[in-house]
C-alpha positions in Angstrom: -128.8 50.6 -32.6 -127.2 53.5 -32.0 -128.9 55.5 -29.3 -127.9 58.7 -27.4 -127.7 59.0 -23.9 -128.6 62.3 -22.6 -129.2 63.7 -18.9 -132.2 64.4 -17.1 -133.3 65.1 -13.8 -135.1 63.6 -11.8 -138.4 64.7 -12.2 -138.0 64.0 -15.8 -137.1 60.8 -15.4 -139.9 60.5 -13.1 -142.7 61.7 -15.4 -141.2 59.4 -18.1 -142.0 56.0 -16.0 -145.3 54.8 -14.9 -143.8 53.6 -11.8 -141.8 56.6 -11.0 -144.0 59.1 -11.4 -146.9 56.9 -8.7 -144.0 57.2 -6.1 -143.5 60.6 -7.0 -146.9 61.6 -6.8 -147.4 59.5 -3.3 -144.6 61.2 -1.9 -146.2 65.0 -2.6 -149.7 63.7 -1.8 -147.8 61.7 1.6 -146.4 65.6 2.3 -149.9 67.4 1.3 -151.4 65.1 4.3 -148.8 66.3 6.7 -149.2 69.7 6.2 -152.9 69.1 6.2 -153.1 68.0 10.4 -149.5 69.5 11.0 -151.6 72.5 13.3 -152.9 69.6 14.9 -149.9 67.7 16.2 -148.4 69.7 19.2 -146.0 72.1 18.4 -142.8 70.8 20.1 -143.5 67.4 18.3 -143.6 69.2 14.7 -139.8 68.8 14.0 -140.0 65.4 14.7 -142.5 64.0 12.9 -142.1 63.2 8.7 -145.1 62.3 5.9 -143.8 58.4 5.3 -145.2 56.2 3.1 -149.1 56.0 2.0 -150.1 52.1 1.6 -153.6 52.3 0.0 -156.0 53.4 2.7 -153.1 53.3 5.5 -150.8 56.2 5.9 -147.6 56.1 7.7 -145.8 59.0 9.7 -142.3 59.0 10.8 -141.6 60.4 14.0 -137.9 60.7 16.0 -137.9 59.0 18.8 -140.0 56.8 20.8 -141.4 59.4 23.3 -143.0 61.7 20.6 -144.3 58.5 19.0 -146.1 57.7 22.0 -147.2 61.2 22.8 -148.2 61.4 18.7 -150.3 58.5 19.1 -152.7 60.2 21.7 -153.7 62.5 18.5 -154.1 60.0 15.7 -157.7 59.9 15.9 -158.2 63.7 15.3 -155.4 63.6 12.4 -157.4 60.4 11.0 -160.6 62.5 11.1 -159.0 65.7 9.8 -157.9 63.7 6.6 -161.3 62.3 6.0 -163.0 65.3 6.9 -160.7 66.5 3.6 -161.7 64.1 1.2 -158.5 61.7 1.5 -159.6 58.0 2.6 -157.3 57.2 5.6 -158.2 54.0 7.6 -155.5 54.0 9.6 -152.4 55.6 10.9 -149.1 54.0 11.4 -146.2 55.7 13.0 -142.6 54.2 12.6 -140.2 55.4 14.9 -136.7 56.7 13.7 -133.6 56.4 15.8 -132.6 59.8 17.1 -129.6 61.1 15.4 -126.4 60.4 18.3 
């Protein structure tokens, strides 16, 4: 067999493999959701909080430090009603705190 190896990006490589291209598209729709209730999260928690990972129903955020986590928390049902309100099924919220850069 004598087969050429090539580059490609990313996103190639992505669209090329099944698997790939579901965590690719989880990761844009993860984002989409974000900016979706981002004007409902305070604005001095904005820069803290990240789209994480989207389980089936449960959606995870990623927020620096353990202080906005608790103030983000106080929100979650609005941001859980926003979703639906958009069409996406969200059952829950989970928020996973990140150490703060030192």
């Amino acid at each position: 067999m004598n087969r050429r190896l090539h580059p490609v990006t990313v996103l190639q490589a992505a669209d090329d493999s099944p698997t790939l291209a579901r965590l690719a598209q989880l990761a844009r729709e993860s984002a989409e959701r974000l900016r979706a209730v981002e004007s409902l999260i305070p604005a001095t928690l904005r820069h803290r909080v990240k789209a994480g990972p989207i389980d089936g129903s449960a959606w995870c955020l990623l927020v620096e430090g353990s202080a906005a986590a608790a103030k983000l928390r106080q929100v979650l049902p609005a941001l859980q009603a926003h979703l639906c309100s958009r069409g996406w099924q969200v059952t829950a919220i989970r928020i996973k705190v990140q150490a703060r850069p030192g």
